[in-house]
mmCIF file of the N, C-alpha and C atoms, coordinates in Angstrom:
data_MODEL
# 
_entry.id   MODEL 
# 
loop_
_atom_site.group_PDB 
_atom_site.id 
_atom_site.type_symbol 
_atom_site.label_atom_id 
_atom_site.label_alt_id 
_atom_site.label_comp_id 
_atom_site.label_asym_id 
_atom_site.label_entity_id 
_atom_site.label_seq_id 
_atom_site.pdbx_PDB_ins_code 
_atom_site.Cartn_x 
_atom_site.Cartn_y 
_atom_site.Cartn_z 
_atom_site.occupancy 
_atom_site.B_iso_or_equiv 
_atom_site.pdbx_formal_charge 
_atom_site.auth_seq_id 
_atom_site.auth_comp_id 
_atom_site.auth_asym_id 
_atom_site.auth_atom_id 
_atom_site.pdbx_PDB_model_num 
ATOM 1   N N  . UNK A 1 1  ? 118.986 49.327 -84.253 1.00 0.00 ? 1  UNK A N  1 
ATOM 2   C CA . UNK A 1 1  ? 118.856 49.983 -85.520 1.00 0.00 ? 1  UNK A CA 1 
ATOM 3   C C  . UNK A 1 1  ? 117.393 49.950 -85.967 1.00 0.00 ? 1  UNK A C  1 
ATOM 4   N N  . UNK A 1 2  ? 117.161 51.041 -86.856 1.00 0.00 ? 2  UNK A N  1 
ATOM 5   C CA . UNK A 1 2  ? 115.552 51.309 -86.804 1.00 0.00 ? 2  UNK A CA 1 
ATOM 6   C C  . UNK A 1 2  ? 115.147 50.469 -88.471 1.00 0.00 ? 2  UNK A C  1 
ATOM 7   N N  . UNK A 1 3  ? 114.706 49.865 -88.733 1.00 0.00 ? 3  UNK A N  1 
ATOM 8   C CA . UNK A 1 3  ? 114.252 48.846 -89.488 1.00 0.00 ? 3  UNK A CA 1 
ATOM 9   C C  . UNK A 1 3  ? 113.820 49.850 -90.894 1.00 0.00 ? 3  UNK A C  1 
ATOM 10  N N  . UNK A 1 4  ? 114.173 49.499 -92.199 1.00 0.00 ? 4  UNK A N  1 
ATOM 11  C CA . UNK A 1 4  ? 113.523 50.243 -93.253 1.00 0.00 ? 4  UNK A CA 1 
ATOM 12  C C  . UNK A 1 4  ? 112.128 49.895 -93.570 1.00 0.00 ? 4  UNK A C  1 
ATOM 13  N N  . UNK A 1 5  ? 112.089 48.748 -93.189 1.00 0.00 ? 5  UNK A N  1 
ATOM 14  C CA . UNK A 1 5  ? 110.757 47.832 -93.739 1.00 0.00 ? 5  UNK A CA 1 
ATOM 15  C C  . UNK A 1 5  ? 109.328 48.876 -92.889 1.00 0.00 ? 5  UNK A C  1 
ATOM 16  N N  . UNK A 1 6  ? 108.283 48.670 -94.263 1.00 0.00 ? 6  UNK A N  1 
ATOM 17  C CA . UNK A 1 6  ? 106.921 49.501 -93.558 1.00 0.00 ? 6  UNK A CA 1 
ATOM 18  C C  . UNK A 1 6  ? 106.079 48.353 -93.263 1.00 0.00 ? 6  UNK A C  1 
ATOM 19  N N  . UNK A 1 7  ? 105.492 49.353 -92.395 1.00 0.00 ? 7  UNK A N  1 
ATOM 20  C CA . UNK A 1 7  ? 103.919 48.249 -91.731 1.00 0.00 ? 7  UNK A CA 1 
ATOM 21  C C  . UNK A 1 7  ? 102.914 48.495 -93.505 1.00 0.00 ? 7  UNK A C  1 
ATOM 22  N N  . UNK A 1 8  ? 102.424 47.167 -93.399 1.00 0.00 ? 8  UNK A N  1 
ATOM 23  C CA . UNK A 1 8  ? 101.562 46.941 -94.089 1.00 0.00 ? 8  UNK A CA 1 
ATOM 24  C C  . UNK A 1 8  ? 100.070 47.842 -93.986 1.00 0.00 ? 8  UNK A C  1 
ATOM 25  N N  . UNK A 1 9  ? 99.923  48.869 -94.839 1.00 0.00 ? 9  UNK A N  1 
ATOM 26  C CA . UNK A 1 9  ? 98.281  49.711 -94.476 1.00 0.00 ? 9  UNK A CA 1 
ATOM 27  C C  . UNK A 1 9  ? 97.131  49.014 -94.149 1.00 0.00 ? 9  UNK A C  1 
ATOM 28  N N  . UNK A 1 10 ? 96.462  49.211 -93.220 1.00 0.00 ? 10 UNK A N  1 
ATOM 29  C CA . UNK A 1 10 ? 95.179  48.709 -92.674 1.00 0.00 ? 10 UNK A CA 1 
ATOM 30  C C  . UNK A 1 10 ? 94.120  48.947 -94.068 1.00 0.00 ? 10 UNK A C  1 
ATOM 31  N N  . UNK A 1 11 ? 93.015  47.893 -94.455 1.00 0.00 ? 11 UNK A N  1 
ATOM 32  C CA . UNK A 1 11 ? 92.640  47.976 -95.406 1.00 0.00 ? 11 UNK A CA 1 
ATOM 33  C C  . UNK A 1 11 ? 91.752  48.646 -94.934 1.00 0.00 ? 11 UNK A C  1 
ATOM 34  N N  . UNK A 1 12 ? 91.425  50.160 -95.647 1.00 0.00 ? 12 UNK A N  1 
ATOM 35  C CA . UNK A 1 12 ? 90.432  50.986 -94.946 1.00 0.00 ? 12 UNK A CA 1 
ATOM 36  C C  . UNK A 1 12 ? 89.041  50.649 -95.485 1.00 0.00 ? 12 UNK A C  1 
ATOM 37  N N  . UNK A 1 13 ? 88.182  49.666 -96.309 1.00 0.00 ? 13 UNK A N  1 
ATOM 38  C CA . UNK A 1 13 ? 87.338  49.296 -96.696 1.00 0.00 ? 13 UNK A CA 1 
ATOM 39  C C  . UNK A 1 13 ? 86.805  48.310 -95.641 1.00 0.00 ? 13 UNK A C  1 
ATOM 40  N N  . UNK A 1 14 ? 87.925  47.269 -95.184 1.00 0.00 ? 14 UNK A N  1 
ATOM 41  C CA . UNK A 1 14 ? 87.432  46.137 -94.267 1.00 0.00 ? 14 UNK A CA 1 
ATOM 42  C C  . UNK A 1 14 ? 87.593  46.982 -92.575 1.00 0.00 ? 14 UNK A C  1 
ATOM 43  N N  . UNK A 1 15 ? 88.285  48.312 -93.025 1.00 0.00 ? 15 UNK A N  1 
ATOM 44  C CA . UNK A 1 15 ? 87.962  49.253 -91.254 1.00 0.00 ? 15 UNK A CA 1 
ATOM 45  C C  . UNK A 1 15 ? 86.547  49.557 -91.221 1.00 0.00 ? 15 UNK A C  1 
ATOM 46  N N  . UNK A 1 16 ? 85.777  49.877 -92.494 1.00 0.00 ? 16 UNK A N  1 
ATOM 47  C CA . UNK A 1 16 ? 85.077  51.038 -92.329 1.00 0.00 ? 16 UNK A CA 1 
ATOM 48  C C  . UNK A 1 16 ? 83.766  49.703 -92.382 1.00 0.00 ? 16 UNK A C  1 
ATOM 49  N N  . UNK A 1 17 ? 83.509  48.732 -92.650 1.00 0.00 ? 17 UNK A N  1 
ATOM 50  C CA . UNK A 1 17 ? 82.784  47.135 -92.817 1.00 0.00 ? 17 UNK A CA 1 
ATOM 51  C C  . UNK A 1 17 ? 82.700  47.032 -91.267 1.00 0.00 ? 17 UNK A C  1 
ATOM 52  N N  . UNK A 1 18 ? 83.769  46.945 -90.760 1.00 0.00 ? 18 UNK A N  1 
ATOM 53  C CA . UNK A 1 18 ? 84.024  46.248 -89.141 1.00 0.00 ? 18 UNK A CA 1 
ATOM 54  C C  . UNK A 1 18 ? 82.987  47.557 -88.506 1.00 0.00 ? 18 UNK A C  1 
ATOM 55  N N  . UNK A 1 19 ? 83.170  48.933 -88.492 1.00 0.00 ? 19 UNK A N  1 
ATOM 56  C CA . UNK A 1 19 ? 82.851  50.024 -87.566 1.00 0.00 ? 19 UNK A CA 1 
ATOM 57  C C  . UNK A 1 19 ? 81.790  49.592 -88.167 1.00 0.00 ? 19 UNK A C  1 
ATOM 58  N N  . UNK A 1 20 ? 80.970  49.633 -88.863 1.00 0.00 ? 20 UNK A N  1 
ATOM 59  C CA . UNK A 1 20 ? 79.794  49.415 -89.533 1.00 0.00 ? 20 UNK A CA 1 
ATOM 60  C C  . UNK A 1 20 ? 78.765  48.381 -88.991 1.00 0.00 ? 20 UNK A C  1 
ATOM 61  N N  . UNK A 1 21 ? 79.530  47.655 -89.191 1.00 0.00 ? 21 UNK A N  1 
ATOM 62  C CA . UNK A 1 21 ? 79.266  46.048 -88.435 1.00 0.00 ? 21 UNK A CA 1 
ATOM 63  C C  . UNK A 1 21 ? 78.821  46.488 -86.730 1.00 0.00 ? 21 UNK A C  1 
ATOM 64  N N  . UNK A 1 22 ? 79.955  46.939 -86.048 1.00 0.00 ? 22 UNK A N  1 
ATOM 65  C CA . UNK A 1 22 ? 79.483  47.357 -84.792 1.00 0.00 ? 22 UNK A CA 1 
ATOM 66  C C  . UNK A 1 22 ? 78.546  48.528 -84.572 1.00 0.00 ? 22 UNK A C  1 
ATOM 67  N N  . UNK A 1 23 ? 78.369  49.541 -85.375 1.00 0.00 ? 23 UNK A N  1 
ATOM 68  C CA . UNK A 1 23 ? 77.567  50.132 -84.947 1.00 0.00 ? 23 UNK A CA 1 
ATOM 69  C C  . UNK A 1 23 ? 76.056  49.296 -85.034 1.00 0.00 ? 23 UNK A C  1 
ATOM 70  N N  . UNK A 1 24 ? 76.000  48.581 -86.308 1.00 0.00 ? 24 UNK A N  1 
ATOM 71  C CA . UNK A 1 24 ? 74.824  47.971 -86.109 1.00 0.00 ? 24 UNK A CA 1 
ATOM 72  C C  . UNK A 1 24 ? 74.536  47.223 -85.187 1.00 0.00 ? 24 UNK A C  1 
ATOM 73  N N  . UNK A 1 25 ? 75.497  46.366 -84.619 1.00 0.00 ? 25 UNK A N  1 
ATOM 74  C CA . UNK A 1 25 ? 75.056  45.226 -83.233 1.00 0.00 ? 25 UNK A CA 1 
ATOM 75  C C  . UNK A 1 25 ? 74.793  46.200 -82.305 1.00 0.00 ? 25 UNK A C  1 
ATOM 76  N N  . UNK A 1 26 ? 75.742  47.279 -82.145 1.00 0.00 ? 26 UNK A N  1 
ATOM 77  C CA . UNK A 1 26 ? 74.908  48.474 -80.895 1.00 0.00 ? 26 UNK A CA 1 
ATOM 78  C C  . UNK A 1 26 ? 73.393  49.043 -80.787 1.00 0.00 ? 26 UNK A C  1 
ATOM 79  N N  . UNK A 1 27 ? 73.097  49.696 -81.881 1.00 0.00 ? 27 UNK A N  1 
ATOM 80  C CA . UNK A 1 27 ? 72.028  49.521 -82.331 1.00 0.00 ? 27 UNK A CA 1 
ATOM 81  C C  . UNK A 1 27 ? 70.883  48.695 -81.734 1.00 0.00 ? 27 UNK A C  1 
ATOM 82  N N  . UNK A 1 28 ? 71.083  47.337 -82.111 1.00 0.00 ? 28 UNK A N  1 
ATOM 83  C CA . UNK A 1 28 ? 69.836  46.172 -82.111 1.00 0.00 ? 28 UNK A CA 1 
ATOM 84  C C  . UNK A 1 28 ? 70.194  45.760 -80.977 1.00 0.00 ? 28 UNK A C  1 
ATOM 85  N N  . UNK A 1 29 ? 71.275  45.901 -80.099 1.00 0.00 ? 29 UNK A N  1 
ATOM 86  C CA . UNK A 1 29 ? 71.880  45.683 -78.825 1.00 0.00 ? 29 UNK A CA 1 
ATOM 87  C C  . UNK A 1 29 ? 70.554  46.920 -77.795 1.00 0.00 ? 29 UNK A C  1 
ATOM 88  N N  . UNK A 1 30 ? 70.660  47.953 -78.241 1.00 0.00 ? 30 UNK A N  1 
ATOM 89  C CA . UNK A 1 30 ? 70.049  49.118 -77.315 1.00 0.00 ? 30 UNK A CA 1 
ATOM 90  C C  . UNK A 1 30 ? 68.559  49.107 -77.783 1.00 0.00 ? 30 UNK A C  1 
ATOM 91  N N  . UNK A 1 31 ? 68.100  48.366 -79.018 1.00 0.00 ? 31 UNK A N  1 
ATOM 92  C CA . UNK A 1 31 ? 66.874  48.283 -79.202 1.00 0.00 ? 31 UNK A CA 1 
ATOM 93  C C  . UNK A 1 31 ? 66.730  47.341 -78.508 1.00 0.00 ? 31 UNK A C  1 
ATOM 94  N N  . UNK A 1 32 ? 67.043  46.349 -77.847 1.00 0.00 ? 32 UNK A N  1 
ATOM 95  C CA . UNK A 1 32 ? 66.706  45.331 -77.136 1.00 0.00 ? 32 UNK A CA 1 
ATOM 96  C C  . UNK A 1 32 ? 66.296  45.766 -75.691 1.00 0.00 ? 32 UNK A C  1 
ATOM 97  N N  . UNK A 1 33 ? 67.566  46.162 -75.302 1.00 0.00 ? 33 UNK A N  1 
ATOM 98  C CA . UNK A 1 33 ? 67.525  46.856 -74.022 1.00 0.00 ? 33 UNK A CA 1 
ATOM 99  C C  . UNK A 1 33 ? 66.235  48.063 -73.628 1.00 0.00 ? 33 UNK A C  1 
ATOM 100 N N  . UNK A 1 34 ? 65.722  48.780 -74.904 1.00 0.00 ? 34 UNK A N  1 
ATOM 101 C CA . UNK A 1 34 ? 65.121  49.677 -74.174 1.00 0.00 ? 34 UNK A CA 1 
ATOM 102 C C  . UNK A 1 34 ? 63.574  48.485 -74.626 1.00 0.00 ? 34 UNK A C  1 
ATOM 103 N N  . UNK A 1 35 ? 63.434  47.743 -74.835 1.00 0.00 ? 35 UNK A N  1 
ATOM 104 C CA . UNK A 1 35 ? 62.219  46.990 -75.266 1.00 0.00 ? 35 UNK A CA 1 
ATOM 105 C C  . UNK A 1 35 ? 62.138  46.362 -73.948 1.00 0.00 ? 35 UNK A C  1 
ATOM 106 N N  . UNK A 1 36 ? 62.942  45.703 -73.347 1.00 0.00 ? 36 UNK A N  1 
ATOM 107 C CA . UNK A 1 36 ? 63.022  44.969 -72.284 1.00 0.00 ? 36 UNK A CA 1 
ATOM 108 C C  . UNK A 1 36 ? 62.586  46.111 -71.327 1.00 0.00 ? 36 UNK A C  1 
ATOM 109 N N  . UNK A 1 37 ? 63.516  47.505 -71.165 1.00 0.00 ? 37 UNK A N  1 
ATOM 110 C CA . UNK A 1 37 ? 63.089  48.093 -69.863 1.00 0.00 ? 37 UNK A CA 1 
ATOM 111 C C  . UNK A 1 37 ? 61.357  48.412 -70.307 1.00 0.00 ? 37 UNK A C  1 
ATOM 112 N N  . UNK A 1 38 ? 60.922  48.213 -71.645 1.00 0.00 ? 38 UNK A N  1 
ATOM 113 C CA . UNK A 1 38 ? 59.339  48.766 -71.493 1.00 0.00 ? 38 UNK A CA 1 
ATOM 114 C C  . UNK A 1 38 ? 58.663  47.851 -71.167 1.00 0.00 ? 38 UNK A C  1 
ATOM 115 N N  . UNK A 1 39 ? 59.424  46.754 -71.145 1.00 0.00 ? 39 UNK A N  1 
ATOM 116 C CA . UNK A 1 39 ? 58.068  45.175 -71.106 1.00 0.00 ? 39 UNK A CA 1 
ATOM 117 C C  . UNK A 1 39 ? 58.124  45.431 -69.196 1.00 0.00 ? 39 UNK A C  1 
ATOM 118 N N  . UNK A 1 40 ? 59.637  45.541 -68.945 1.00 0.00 ? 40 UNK A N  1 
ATOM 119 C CA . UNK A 1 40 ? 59.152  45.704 -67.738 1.00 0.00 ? 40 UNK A CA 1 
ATOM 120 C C  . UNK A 1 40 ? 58.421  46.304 -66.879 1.00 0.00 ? 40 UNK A C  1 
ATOM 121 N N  . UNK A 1 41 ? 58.720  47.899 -67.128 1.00 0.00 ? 41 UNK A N  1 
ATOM 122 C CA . UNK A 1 41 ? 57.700  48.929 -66.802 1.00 0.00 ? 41 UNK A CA 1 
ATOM 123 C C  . UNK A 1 41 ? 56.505  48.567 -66.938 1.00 0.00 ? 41 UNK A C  1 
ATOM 124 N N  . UNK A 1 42 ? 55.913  47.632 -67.564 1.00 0.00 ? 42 UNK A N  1 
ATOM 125 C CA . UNK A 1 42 ? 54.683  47.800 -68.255 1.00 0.00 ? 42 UNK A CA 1 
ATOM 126 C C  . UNK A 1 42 ? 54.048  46.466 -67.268 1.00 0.00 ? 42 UNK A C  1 
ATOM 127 N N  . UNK A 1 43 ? 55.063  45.659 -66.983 1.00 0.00 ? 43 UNK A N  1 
ATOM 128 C CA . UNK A 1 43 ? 54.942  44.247 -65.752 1.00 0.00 ? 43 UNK A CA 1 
ATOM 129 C C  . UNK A 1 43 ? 54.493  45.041 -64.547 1.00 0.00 ? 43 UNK A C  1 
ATOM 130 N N  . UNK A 1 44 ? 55.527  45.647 -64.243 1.00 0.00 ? 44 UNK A N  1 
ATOM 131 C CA . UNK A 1 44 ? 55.462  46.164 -62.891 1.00 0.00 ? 44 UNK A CA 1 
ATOM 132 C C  . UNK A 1 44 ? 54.236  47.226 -62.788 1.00 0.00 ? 44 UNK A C  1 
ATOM 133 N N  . UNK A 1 45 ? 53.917  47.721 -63.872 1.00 0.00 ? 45 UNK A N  1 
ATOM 134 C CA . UNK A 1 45 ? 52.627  48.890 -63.778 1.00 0.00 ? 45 UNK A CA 1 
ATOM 135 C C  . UNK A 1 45 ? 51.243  47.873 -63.393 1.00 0.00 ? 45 UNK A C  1 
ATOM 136 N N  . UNK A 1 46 ? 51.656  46.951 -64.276 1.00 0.00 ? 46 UNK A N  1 
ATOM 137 C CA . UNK A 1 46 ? 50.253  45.909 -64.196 1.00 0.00 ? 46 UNK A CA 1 
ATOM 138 C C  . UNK A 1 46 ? 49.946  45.035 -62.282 1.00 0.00 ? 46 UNK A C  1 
ATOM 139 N N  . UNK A 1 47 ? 51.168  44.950 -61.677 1.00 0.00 ? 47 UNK A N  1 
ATOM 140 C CA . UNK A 1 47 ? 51.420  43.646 -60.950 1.00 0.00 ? 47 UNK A CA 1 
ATOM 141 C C  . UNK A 1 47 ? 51.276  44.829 -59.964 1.00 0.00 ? 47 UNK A C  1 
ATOM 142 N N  . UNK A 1 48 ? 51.251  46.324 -59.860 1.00 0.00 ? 48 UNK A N  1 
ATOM 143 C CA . UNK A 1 48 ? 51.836  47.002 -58.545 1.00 0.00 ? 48 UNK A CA 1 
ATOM 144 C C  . UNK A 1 48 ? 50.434  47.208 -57.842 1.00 0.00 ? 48 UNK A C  1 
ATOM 145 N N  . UNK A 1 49 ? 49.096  46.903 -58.167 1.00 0.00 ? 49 UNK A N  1 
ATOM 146 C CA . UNK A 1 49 ? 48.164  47.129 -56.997 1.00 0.00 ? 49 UNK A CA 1 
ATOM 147 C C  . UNK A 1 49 ? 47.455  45.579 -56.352 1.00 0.00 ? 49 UNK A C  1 
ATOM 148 N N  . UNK A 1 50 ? 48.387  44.744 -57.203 1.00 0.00 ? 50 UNK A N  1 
ATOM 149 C CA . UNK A 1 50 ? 47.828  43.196 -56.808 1.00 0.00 ? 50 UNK A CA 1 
ATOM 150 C C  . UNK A 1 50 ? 48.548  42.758 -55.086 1.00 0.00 ? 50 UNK A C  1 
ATOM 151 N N  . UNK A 1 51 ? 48.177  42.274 -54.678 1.00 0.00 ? 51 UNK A N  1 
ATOM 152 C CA . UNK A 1 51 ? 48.467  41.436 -53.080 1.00 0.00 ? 51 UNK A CA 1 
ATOM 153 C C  . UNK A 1 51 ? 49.703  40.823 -53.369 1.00 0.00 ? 51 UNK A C  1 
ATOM 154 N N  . UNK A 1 52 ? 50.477  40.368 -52.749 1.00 0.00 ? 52 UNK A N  1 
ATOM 155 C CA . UNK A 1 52 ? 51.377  39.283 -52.584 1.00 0.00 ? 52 UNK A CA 1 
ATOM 156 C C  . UNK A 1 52 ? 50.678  38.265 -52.426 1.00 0.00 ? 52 UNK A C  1 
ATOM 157 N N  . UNK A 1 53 ? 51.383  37.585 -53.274 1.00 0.00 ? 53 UNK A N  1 
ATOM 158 C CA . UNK A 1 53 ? 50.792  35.876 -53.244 1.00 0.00 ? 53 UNK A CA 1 
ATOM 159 C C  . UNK A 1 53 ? 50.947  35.359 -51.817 1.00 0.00 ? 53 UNK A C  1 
ATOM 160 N N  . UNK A 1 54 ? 51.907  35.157 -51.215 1.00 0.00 ? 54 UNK A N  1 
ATOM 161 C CA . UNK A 1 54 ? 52.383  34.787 -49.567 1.00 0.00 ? 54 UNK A CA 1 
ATOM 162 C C  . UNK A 1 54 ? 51.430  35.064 -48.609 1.00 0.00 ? 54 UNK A C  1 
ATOM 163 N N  . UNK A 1 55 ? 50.766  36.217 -48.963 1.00 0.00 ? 55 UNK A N  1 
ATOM 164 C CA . UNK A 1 55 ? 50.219  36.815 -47.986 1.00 0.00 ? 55 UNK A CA 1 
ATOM 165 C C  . UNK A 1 55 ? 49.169  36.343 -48.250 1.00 0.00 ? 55 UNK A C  1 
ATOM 166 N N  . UNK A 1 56 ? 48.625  35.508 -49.254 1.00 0.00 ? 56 UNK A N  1 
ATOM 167 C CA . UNK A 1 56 ? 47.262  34.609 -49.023 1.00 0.00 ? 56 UNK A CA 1 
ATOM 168 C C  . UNK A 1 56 ? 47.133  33.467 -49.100 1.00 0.00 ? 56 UNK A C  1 
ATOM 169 N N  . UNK A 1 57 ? 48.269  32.897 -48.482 1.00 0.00 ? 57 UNK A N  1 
ATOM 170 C CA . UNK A 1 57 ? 48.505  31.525 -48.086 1.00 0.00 ? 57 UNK A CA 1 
ATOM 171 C C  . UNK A 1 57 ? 47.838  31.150 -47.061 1.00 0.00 ? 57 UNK A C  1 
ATOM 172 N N  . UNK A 1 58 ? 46.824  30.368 -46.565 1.00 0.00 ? 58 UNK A N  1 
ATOM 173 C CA . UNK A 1 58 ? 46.459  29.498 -45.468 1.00 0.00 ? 58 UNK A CA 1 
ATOM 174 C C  . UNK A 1 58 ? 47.591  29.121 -44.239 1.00 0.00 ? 58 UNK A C  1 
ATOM 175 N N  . UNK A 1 59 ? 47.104  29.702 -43.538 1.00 0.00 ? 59 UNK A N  1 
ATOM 176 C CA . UNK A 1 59 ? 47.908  28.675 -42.394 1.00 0.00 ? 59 UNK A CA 1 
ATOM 177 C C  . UNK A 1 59 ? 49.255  28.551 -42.336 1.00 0.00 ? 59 UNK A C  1 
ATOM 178 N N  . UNK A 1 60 ? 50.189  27.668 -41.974 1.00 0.00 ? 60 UNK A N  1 
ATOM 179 C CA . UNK A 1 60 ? 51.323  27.601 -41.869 1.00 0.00 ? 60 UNK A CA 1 
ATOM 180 C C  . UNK A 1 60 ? 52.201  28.006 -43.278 1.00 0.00 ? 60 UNK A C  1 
ATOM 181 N N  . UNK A 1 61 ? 51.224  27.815 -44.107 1.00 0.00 ? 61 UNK A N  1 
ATOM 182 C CA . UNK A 1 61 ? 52.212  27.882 -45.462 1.00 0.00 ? 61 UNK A CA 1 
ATOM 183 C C  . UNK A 1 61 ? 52.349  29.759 -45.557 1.00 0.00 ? 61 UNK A C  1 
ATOM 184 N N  . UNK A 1 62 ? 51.935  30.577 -44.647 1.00 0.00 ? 62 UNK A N  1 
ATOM 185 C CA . UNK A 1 62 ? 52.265  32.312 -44.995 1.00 0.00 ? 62 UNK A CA 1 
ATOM 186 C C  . UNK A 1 62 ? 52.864  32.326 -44.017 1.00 0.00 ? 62 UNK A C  1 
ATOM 187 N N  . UNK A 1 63 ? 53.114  31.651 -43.116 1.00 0.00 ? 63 UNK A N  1 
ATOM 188 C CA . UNK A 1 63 ? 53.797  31.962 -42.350 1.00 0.00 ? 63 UNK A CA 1 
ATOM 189 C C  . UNK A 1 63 ? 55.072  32.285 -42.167 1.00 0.00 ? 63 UNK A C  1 
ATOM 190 N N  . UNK A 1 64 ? 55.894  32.335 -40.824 1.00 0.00 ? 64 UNK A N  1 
ATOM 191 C CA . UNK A 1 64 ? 57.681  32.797 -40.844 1.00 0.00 ? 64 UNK A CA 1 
ATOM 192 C C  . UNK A 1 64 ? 58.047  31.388 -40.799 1.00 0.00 ? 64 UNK A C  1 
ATOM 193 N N  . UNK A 1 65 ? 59.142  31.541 -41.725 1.00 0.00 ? 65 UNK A N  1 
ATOM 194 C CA . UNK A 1 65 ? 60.279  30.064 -41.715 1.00 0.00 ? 65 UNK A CA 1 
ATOM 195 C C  . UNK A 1 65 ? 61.019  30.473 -40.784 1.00 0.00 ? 65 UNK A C  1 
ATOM 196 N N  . UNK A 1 66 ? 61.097  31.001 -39.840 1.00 0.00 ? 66 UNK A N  1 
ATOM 197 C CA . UNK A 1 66 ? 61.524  31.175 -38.062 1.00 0.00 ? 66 UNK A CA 1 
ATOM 198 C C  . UNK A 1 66 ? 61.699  29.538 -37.367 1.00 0.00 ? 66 UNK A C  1 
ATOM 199 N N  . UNK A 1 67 ? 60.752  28.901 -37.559 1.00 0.00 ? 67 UNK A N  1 
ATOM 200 C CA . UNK A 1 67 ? 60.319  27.667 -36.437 1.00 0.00 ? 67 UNK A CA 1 
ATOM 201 C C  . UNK A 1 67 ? 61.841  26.383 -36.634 1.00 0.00 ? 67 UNK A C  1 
# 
């Protein structure tokens, strides 16, 4: 048998707080993210005509861990 009793209404003030709420963490979430991909870009622009460190090691220490 199908019940008379109603669902209680979602309080549309504390819906529209919550969406609110998340859009902002998205937000400062994707401002993060694209800050990070620029710090990186900006690493890798700096670091891309330098040597490898390894490769100016003395002696056994550049060498192959083969042995």
């Amino acid at each position: 048998m199908a019940s008379t009793e109603q669902k209680p209404l979602a309080d549309p003030i504390a819906d529209k707080r919550r969406v609110a709420s998340a859009i902002a963490r998205a937000k400062a979430k994707d401002a993060r993210l694209r800050l990070m991909k620029e710090r990186n870009e900006n690493y890798l622009a700096e670091h891309r005509d330098e040597p490898q460190a390894y490769e100016e090691l003395p002696g056994d220490l550049g060498g192959s861990a083969a042995e």
